[in-house]
N, C-alpha and C positions, 0 to 999 in steps of 0.2 A: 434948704435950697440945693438940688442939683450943681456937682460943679460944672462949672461948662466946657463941651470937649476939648483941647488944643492941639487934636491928633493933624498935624503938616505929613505930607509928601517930604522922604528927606532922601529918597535914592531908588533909582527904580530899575526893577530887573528885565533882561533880555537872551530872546533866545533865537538861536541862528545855526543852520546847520552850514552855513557856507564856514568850513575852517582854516581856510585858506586867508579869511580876513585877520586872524591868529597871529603875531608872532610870539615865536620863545626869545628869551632873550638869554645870551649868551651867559652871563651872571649870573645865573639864577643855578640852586642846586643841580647837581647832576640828576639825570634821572634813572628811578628806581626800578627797572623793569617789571620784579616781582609786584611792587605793588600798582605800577598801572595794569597787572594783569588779574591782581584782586581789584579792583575798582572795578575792570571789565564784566568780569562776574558777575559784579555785584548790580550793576549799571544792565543787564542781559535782565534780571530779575525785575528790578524796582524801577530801572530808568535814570536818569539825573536828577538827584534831589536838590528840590527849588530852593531848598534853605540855604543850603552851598553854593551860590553862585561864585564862578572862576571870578577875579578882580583883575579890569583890565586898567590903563592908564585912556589915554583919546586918541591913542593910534592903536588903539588893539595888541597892544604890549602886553602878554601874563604877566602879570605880579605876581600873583598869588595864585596856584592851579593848577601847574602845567601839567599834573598826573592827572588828573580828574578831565582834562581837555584832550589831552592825549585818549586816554580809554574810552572817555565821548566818540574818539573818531573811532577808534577802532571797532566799536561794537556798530556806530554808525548811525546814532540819536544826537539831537540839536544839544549844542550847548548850552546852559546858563550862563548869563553872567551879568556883572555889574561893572558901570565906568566909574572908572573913583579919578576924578577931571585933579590935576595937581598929585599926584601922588608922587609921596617923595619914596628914596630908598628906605627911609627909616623906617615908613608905612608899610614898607611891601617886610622887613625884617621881624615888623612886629605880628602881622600875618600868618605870616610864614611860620612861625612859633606856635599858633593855635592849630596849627594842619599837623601834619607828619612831623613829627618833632626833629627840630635842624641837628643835629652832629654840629660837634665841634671843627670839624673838616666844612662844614656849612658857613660858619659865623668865619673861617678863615677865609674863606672865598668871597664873602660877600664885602669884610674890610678890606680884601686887597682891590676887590676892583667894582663893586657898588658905591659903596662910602671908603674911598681909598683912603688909608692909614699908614704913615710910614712904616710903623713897628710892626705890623702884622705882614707887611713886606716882607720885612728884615726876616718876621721867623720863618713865614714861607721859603726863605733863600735860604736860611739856614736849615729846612728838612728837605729841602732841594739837593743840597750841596753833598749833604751826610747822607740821603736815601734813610730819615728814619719817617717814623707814621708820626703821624700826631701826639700820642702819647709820648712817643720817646721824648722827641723834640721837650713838649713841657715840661722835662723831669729838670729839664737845665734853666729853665726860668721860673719856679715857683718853690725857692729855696726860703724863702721867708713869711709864706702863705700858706693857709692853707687848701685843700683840692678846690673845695666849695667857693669860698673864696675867689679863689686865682679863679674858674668858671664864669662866674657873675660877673667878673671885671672884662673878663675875653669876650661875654657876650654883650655887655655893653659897650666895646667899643674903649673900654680903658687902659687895654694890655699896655704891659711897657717892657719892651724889650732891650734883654740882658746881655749889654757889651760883652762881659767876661766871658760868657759860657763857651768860647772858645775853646780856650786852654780843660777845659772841664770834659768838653766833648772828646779832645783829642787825646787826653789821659784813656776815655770811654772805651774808642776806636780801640786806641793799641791793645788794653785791656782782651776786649774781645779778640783782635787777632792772636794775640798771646794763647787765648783758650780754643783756639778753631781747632785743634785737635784733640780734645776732651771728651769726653763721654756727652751721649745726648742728652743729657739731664742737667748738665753744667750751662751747654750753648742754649739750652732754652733760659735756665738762670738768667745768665748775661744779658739776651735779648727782653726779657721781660721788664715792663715801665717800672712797677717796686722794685726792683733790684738799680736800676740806674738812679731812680732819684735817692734811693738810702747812699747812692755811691756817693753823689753830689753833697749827701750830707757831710761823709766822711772829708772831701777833696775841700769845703769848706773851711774846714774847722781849724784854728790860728798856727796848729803847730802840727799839720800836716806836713811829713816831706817824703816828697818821690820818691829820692833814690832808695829809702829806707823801706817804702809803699811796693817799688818793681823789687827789690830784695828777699821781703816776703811772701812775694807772689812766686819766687823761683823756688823757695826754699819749704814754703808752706799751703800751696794752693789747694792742696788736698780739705781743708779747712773750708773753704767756699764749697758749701751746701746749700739747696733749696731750703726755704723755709714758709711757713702757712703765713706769715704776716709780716708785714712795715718795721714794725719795730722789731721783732724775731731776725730781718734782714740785716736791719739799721745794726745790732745788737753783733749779728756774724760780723758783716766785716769789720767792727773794732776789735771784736775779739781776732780776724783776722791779722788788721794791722801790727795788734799787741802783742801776739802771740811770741810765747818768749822772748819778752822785750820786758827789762826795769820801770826802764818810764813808759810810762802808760800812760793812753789818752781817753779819755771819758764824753759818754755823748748820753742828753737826757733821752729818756725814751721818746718816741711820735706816740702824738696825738693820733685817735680814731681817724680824724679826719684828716690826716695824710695818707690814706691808706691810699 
């Protein structure tokens, strides 16, 4: 016996060339110019593919779209779309994920003022304050984690942000200003994310002391070299710190996955 069909109606799609019924919402990634101008392209050839309809909320909100809605207008065919009536910010987060894949500059914008989160606040103010990228920033809070890790917990909404990394940043700074006058090879070092989080390994470790750490930098900086990997880095500045010193201090190599 046949089974019997149970195919329901569960969302139904629409199309409208009025885009003025449209809004973007402030929230939502930045947009990518280049690629609303491949979508144009592509949109000039095929049209608007009915499979991707834009996700709006009941006021004609993008959630989920706004490149593909944009480059609708611009070439100047009706848009697709779909109302998804209740959608929360997590829905349009989890979206967002199957399209143009978010940056981690993405998942920050969307916890500080989608789904507000205090900690993701905090780190925003703290690569606000310091003028670093995203990268940087990180190198001072995933000293216990590793990359992948720390990742999956930012894009869940898990982060937790690191009182301390104050003092760790401010060591960073000086660090850098110390070498603004150094060959180009050095200031790219410095700037570079591996180079800052192997530092944060070093500024960690129980029997770290400054004045011994700015000592060897005046006496030995020539020692700070680029290096192809994490733990090649990790590896220079202990050997930096140690350098000609009795007691020595020891650090295990990084894992792959701090790279």
């Amino acid at each position: 016996m046949a089974k019997k069909d149970d195919t329901i109606v569960v969302g139904q799609i629409y199309q409208t060339s009025n885009y003025e019924s449209f809004k973007l919402i402030c929230s939502n990634r930045d947009i990518k110019d280049h690629h609303v101008r491949r979508l144009a392209r592509s949109m000039k050839k095929l049209g608007f593919f009915k499979g991707e309809p834009i996700l709006v909320n009941e006021k004609r909100e993008i959630l989920n779209g706004q490149h593909r809605y944009l480059a609708a207008q611009q070439v100047g065919i009706p848009v697709v779309f779909k109302i998804e009536e209740g959608a929360s910010p997590a829905i349009m987060r989890a979206t967002g994920t199957n399209r143009l894949n978010w940056t981690m500059d993405d998942y920050l914008k969307h916890f500080c003022e989608v789904e507000p989160i205090e900690d993701y606040k905090l780190f925003r103010e703290f690569m606000t304050t310091n003028a670093y990228t995203y990268k940087q920033a990180e190198c001072f809070h995933r000293t216990n984690i590793g990359l992948e890790a720390f990742k999956h917990e930012f894009r869940e909404g898990m982060f937790v942000y690191q009182k301390n990394c104050t003092w760790q940043s401010n060591v960073y700074k000086s660090l850098r200003e110390r070498l603004s006058t150094e060959k180009r090879s050095i200031k790219r070092l410095v700037e570079c994310a591996r180079f800052i989080s192997s530092l944060v390994i070093l500024l960690n470790h129980p029997r770290i002391e400054l004045d011994r750490f700015w000592q060897q930098l005046e006496s030995y900086r020539g020692v700070l070299k680029p290096q192809i990997s994490k733990k090649e880095t990790i590896n220079m500045l202990f050997d930096f710190y140690n350098y000609k010193r009795k007691d020595r201090i020891t650090q295990e190599a990084a894992t792959a996955d701090d790279e």
